[in-house]
Each structure stands twice: as structure tokens, then as C-alpha cells.
C-alpha positions as CSV (number, residue, x, y, z in Angstrom):
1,X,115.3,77.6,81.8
2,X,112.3,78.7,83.8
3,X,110.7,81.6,83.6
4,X,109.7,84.0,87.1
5,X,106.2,85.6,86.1
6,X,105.9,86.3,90.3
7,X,105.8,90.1,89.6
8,X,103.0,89.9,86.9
9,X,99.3,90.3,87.3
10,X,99.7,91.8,90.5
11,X,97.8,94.7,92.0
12,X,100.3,97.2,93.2
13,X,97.7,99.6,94.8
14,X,94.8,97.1,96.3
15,X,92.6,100.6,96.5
16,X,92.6,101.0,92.6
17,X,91.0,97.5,92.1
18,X,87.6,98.7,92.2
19,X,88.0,102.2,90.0
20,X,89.8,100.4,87.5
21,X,87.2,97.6,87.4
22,X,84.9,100.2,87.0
23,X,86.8,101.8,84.4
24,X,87.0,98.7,82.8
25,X,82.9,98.1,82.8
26,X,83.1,101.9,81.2
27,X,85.5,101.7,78.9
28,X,83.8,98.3,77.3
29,X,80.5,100.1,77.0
30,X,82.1,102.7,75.1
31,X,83.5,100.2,72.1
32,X,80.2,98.4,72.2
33,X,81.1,96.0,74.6
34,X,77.9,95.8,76.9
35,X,77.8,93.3,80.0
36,X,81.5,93.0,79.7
37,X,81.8,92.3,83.7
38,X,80.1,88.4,83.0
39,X,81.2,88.1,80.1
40,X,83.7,85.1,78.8
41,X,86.7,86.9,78.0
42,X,87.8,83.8,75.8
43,X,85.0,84.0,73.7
44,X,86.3,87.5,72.8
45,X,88.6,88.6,69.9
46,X,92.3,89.9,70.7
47,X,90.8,92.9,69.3
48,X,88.0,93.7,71.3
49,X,89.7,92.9,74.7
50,X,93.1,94.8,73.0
51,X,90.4,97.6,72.7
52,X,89.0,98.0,75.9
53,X,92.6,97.3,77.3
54,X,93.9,100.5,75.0
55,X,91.2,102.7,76.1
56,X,91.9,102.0,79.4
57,X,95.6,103.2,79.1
58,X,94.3,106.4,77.2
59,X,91.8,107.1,79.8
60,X,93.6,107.2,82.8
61,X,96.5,109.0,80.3
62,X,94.3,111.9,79.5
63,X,93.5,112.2,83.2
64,X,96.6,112.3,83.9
65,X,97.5,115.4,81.8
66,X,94.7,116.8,83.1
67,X,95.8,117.1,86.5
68,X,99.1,118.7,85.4
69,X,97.5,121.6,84.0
């Protein structure tokens, strides 16, 4: 049985790339991640990308709930 991953990895808003790229480049400084743009993500722990990944998701989470007050 094959597996259809056509719906994964793909950018849903083209117009986000860039903030959440630089979200990403934020968020990576903040954990101690510096130059995290050209780095090799594969010489990384699943911790420290799971880390700036996390952050990310509470970032834009927090923002969120700020615009609904």
C-alpha cells in the first residue's frame, strides 16, 4: 500500500513564506540557535529543531489571542 503525502509540506498561503521564515530565523535565536538560516538542519538534534518548531507554534498562538482581545 502506498502512501499519498501530495498534501504535506505545502505552503497554503505563498504570502506567509517569508514572515514565517523570518519567524523561524527569530525564534532559533531565541533558544540559542544563531545562524540557523545556513545552517545543516541534519547536523541538529530532534530537540533543538523540535524547539524552534514549538516556539514557532506558540508564537504565532500567542498572537493569535492577542488579536481576539
Amino acid at each position: 500500500m502506498s502512501s499519498n503525502n501530495s498534501g504535506r509540506n505545502r505552503t497554503l498561503v505563498p504570502e506567509a513564506k517569508q514572515g514565517l521564515s523570518r519567524l523561524k530565523t527569530e525564534v532559533a535565536s531565541e533558544v540559542g540557535l544563531s545562524d540557523y538560516e545556513n545552517q545543516d538542519k541534519g547536523n541538529l538534534s530532534s530537540r533543538q529543531n523540535g524547539s524552534v518548531g514549538g516556539y514557532m507554534v506558540k508564537h504565532m498562538i500567542e498572537s493569535y489571542e492577542q488579536g481576539l482581545k
